[in-house]
TORPA-4810 file (N, C-alpha, C, O; in nm, 3 decimals):
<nodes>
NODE_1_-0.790_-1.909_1.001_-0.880_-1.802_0.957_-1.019_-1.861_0.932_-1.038_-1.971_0.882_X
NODE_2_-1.105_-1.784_0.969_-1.280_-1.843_0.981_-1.288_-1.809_0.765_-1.239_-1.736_0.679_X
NODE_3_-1.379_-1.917_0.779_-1.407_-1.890_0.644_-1.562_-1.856_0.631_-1.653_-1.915_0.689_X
NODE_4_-1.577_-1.720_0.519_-1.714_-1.604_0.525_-1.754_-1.628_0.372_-1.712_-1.586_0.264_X
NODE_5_-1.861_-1.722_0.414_-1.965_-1.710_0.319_-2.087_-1.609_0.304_-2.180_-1.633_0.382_X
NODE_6_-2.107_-1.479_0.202_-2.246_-1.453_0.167_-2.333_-1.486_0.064_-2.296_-1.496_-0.053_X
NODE_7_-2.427_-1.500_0.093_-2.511_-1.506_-0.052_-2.572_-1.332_-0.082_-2.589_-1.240_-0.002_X
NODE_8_-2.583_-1.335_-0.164_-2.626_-1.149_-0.206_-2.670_-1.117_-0.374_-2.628_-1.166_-0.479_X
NODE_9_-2.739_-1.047_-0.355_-2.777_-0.967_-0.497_-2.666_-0.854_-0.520_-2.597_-0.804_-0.432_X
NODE_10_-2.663_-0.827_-0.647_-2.637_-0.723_-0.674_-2.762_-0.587_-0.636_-2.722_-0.491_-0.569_X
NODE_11_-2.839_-0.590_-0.660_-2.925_-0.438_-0.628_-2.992_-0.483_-0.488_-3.112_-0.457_-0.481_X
NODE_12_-2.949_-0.530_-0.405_-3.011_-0.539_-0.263_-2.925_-0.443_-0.141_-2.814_-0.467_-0.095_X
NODE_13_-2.995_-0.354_-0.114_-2.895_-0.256_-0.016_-2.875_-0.296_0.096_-2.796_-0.235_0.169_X
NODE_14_-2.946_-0.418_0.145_-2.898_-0.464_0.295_-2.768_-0.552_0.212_-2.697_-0.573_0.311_X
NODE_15_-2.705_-0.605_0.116_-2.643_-0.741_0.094_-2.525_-0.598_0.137_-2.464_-0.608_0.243_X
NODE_16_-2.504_-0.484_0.057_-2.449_-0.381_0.030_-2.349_-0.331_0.142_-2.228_-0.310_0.148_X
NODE_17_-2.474_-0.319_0.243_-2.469_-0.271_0.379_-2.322_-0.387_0.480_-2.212_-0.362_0.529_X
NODE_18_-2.415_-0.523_0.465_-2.359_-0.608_0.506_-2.169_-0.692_0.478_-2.092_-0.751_0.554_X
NODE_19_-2.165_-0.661_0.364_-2.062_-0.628_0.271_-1.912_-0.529_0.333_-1.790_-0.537_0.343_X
NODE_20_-2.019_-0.447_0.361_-1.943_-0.319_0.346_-1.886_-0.326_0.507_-1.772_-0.287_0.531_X
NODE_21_-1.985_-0.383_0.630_-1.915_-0.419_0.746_-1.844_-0.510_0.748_-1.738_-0.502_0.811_X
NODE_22_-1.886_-0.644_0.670_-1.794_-0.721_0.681_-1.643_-0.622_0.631_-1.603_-0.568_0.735_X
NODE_23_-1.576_-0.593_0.546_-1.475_-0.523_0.436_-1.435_-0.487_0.582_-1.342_-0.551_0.631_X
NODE_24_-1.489_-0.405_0.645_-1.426_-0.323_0.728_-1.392_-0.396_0.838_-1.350_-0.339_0.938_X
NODE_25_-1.405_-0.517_0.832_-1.316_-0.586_0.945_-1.199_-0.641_0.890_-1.144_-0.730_0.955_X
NODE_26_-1.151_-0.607_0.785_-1.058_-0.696_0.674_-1.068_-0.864_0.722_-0.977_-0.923_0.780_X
NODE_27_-1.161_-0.906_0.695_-1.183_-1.077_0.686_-1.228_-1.057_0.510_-1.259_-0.958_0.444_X
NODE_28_-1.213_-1.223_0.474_-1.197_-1.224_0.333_-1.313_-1.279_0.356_-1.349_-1.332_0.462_X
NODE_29_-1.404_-1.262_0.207_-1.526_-1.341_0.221_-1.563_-1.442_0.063_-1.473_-1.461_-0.019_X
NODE_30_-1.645_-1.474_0.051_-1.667_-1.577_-0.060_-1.811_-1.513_-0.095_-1.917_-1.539_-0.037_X
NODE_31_-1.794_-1.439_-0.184_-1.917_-1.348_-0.211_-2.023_-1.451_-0.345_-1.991_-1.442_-0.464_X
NODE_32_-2.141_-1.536_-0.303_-2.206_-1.607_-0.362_-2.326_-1.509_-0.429_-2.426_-1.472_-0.367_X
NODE_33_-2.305_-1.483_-0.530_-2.436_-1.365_-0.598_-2.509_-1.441_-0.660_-2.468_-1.521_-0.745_X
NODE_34_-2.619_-1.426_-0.629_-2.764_-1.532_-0.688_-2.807_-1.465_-0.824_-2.869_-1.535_-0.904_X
NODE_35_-2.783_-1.358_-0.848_-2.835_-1.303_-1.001_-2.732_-1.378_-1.087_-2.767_-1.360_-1.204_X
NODE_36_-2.631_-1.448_-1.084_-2.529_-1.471_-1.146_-2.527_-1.652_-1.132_-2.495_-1.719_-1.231_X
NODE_37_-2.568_-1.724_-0.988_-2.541_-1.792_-0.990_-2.712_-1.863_-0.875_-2.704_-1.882_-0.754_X
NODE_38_-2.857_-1.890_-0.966_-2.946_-1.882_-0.919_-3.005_-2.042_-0.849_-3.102_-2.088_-0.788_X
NODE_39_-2.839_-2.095_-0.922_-2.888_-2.233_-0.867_-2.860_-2.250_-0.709_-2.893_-2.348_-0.642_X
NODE_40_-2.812_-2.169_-0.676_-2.715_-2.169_-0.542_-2.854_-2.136_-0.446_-2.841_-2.189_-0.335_X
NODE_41_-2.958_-2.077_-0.459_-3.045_-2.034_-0.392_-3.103_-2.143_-0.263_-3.088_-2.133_-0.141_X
NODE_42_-3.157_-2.223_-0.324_-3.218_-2.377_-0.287_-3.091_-2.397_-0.172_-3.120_-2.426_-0.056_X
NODE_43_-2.980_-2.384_-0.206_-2.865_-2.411_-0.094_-2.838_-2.337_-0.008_-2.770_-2.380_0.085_X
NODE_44_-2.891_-2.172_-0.007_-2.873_-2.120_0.090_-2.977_-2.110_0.175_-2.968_-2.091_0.296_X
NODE_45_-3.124_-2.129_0.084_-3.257_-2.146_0.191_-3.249_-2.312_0.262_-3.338_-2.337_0.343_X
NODE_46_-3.142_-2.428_0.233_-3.155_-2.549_0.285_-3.057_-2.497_0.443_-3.098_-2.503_0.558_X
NODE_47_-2.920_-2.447_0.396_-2.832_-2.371_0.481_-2.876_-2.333_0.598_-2.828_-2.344_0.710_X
NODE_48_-2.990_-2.279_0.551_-3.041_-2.139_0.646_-3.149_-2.148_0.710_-3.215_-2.049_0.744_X
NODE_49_-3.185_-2.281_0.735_-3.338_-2.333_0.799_-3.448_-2.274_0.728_-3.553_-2.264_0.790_X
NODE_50_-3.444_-2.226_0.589_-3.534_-2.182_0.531_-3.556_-2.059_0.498_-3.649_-2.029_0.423_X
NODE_51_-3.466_-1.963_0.554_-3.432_-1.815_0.505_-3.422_-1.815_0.373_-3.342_-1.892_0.321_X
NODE_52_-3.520_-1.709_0.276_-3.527_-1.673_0.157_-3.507_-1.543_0.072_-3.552_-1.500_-0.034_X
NODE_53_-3.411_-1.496_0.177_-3.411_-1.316_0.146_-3.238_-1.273_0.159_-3.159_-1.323_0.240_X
NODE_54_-3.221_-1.219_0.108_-3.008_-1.193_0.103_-3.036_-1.045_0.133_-3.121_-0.959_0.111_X
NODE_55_-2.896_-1.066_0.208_-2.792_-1.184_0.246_-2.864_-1.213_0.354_-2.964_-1.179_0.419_X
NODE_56_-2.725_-1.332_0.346_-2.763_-1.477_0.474_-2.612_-1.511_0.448_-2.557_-1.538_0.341_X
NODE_57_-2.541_-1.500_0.619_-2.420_-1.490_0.596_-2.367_-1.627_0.669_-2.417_-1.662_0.776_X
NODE_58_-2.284_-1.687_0.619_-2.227_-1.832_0.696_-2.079_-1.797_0.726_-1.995_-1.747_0.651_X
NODE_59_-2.068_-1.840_0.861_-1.899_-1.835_0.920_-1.834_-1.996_0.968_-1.855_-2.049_1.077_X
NODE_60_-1.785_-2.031_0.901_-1.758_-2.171_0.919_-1.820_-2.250_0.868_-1.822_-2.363_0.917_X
NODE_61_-1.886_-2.222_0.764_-2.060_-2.280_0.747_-2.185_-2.333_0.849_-2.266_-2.426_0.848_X
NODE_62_-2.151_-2.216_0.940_-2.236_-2.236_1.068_-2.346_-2.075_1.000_-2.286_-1.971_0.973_X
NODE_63_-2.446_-2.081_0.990_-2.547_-1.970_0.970_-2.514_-1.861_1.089_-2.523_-1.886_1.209_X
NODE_64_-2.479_-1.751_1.039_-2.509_-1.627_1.155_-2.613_-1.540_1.097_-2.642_-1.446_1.170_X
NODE_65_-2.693_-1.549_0.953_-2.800_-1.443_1.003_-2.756_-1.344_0.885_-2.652_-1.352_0.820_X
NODE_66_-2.887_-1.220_0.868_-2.891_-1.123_0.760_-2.799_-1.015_0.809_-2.721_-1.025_0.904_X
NODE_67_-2.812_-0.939_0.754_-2.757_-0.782_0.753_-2.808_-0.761_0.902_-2.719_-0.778_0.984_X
NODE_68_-2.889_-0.740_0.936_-2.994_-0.676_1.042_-2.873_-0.772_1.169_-2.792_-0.732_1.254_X
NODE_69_-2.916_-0.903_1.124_-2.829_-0.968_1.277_-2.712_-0.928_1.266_-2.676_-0.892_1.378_X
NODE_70_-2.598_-0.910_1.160_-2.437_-0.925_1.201_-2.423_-0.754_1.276_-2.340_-0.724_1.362_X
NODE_71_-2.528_-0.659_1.216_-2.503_-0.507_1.278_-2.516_-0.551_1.426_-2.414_-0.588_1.484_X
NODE_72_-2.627_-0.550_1.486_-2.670_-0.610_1.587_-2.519_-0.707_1.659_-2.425_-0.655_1.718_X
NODE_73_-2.531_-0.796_1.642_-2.399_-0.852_1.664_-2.280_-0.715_1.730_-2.248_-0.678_1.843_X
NODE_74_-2.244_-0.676_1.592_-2.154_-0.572_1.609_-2.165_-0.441_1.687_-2.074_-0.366_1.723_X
NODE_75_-2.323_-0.428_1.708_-2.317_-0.329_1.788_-2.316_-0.366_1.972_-2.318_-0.284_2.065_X
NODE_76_-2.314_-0.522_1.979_-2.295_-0.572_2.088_-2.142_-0.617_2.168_-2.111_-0.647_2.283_X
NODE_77_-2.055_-0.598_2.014_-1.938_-0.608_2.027_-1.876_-0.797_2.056_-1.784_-0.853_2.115_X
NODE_78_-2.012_-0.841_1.959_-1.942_-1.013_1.936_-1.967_-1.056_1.853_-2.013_-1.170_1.849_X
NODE_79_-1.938_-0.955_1.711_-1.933_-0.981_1.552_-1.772_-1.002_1.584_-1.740_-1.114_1.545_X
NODE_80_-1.662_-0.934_1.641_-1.517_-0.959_1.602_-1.507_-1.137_1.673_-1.480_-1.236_1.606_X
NODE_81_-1.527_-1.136_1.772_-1.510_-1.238_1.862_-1.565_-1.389_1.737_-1.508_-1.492_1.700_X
NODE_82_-1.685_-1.332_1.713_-1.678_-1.491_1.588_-1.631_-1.504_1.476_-1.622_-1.612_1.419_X
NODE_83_-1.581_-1.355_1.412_-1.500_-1.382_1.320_-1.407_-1.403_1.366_-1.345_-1.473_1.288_X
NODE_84_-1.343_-1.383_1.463_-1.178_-1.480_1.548_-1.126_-1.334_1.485_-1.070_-1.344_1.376_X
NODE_85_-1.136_-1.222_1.533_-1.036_-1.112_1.456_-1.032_-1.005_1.632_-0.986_-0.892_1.647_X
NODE_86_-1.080_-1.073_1.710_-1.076_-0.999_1.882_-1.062_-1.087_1.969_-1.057_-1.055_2.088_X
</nodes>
């Protein structure tokens, strides 16, 4: 099983958005919330070639990208294919 890292806010509607597609693929994820846990930040902008905005989602701890990319992805039909669930 691929292992799904996000980083996310609580009041951010893309983290929300992103969330809510992931759920619907039933993959489990490791939900990292920066209002809760702000030291983690610095690790996801080192992660992420410098991305500073959530989410920022890791699959394997390989970076795939915000909300905007995994839709995208999915609307191309090779969001299942890297989560290994097609």
């Amino acid at each position: 099983m691929k292992k799904i890292k996000i980083y996310t806010t609580p009041y951010c509607p893309f983290c929300i958005r992103a969330k809510k597609l992931l759920k619907s693929k039933n993959v489990l994820l490791e939900e990292i919330d920066l209002s809760e846990k702000p030291e983690k930040f610095e690790e996801m902008v080192s992660k992420s070639n410098g991305a500073r905005t959530v989410p920022q989602i890791f699959i394997n701890e390989t970076h795939i990208g915000d909300c905007d990319f995994i839709h995208e992805l999915d609307n191309k039909g090779e969001l299942d294919k890297i989560l290994g669930i097609k």
